[in-house]
N, C-alpha and C positions, 0 to 999 in steps of 0.2 A: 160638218158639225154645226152645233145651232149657232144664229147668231142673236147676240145680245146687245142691249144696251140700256143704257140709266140714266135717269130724269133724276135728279138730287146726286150731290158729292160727299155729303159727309161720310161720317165713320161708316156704317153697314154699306151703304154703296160701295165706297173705294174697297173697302175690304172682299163684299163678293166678286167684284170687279176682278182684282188683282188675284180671287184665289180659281174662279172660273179660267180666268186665261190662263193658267198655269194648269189647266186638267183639259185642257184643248178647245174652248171653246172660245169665237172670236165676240170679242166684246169691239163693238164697231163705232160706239159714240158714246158721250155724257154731255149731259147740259146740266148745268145750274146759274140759278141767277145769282152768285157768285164766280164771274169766271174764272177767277184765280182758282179757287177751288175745284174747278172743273179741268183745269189746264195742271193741276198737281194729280188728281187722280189719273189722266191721262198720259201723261210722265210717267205712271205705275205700271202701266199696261202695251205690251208694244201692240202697233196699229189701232188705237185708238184715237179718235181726234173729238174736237171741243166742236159740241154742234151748236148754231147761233140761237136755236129756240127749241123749246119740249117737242113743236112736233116735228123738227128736223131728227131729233133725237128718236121717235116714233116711226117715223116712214123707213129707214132703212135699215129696216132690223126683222127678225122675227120672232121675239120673245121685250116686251120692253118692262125694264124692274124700274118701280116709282119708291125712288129712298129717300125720299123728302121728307121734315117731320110730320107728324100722324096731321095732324091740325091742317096741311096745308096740301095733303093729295083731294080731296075734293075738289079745288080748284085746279090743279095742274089735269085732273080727268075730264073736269069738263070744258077746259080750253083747248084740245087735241083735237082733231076730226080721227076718230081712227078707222084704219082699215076691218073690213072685213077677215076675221081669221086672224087677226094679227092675236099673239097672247100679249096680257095685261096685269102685273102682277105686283103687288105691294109686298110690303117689311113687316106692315104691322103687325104687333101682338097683340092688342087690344081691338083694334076693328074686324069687322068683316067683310069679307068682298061685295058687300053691300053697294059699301062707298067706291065702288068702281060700275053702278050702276047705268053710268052715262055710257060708257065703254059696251058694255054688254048691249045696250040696247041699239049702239052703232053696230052688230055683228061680229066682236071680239070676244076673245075668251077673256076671261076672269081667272084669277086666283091670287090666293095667299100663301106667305112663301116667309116663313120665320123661322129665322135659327135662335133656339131655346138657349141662349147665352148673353155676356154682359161684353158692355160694349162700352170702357173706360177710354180707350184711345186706338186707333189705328192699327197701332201697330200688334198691340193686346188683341184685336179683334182677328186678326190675320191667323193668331199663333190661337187662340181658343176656339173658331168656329168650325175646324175639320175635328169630328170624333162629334159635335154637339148632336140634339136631338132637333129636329127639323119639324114644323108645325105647317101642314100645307090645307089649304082649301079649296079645291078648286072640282069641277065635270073634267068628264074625258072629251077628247083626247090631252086635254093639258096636264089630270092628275100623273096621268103616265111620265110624261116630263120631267115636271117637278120631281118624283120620285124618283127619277133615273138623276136628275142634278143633287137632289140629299147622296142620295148612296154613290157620284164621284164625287161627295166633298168629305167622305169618309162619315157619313152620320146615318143613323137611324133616323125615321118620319114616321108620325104618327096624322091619320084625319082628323080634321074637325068639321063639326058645321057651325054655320054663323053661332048658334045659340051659345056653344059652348069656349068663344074666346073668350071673353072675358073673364070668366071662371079660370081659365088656361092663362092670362096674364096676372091675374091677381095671385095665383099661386107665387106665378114666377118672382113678382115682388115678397112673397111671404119668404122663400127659398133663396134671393140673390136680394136686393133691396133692404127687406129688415135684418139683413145678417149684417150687415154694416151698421144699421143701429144699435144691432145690439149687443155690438164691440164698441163702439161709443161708449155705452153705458157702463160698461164691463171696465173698461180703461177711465173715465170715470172714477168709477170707485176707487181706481188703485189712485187718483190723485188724492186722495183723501188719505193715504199713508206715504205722501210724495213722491210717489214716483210718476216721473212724465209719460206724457201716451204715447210713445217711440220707444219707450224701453218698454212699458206695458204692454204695447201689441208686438214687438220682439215675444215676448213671455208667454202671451197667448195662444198665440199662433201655433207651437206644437200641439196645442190642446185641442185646438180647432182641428187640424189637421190629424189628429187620431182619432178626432167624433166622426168626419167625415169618411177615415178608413173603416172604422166600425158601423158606419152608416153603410156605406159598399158592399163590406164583407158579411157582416152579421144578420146588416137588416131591423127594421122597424118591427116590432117593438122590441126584440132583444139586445139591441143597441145603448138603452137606456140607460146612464147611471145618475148617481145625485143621491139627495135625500128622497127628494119623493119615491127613486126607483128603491129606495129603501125601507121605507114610510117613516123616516126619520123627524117626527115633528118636534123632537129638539132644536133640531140643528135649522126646522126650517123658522122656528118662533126667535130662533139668534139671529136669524138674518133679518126679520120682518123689526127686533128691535135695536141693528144698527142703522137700517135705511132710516128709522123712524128720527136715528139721531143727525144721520152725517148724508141722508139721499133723502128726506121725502116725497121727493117725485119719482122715484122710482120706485115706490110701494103698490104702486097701481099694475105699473107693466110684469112686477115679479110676483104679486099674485096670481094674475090672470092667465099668465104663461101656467104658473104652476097649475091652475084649475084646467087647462089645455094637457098637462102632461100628466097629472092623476089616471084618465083612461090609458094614457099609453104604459103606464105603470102596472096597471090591472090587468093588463091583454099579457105583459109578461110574466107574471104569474107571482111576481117577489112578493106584495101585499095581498091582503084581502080586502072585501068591501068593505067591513068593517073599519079598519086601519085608513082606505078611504074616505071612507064617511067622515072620520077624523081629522084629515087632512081639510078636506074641505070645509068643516066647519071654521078651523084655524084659517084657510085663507079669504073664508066668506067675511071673517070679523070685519064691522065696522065699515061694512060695505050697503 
């Protein structure tokens, strides 16, 4: 089986670390300049040991994963000598195997190697990255790899090339990232009729959790409910004048959301452009 190893300990490290050796494959060393944290990942994984430097961590491996944050693999790439052939392969979402340029031009494979999931703690990351969707970049013979490691960690992979991560991270903040903000806001509001944001996101959370089954099962755009899915511009001129009294800062983000969800409304067929048209005028006001 392949062997691996990891230059960075935090959360996506120890977690691939820990879920790779449990599908057979030997993970043979980590280094971080935290060695505490290198000597706790390796506690995770049996036969791994704490190697003194990135490229002890480098040399004795055949596959090496750099989980260090995004900011700081440029430098960990260009202090390695690497081997010929060896693979080389980052976490990020946002970069491209660009920034492993120093690598490639030593005679190493490249590639990118992102599991499409969120990554709150350790342990969280262990239990959500088998089933995720896998975001790989890399030539052959390493894409084959890669792919064979998505599909034993039970996920689906999709290619990219360099052009298109960013667009592919930014999503992912759209989809994971501002869903948290916009339970803030949402919990928020309920302070404004006192109730605190632990009983508020208790409350919510069914509601989230049946948009997301009907997101599963039904699908975009028929998924949709609300006033806009109804072109209820009653109901949406009552809300625009309770923010006005008890949220003013939220009149920005719940308009523009709604000018966002107008087409998705349209595509299911509830309104016409007309009814549209209307909507949008009401949330263009005063804009």
């Amino acid at each position: 089986m392949l062997k691996v190893s990891f230059i960075g300990a935090g959360t996506v490290g120890t977690a691939l670390a820990v879920l790779l050796s449990r599908k057979g494959y030997e993970v043979t060393s980590v280094y971080s300049r935290s060695r505490s944290s290198a000597e706790k990942l390796a506690a995770e994984v049996s036969g791994c040991r704490v190697a003194i430097s990135s490229q002890e961590a480098a040399d004795a491996t055949d596959l090496v994963f750099i989980t260090t944050p995004d900011d700081a693999i440029p430098d960990v790439v260009s202090c390695v000598k690497w081997q010929k052939g060896r693979g080389v392969v980052h976490c990020s979402g946002a970069d491209s195997t660009g920034i492993l340029e120093p690598a490639r031009k030593s005679g190493a494979m490249i590639g990118g190697f992102h599991p499409l999931q969120t990554f709150a703690g350790t342990r969280q990351a262990i239990e959500n990255i088998p089933g995720s969707t896998f975001a790989l970049e890399a030539e052959e013979p390493l894409l084959t790899t890669l792919k064979k490691m998505a599909e034993d960690l039970g996920g689906p992979w999709i290619t990219l090339k360099a052009e298109d991560k960013v667009a592919y991270h930014t999503a992912a903040v759209f989809a994971s990232n501002y869903l948290v903000t916009l339970v803030k806001m949402a919990t928020d509001l309920w302070k404004t009729f006192s109730i605190p944001t632990d009983q508020a996101t208790r409350a919510l959370l069914p509601l989230m959790h049946g948009t997301l089954h009907n997101i599963e099962t039904i699908g975009i755009p028929h998924c949709l409910t609300g006033p806009i899915a109804r072109g209820d511009a009653g109901t949406i001129n009552k809300h625009l004048d309770m923010l006005q009294k008890k949220a003013p800062a939220l009149i920005f983000p719940y308009k523009e959301l709604g000018l966002q969800t107008i087409p998705v409304a349209l595509a299911k067929g509830k309104i016409n452009k007309k009814r549209a048209v209307e909507l949008e005028m009401i949330l263009k006001k005063g804009q």
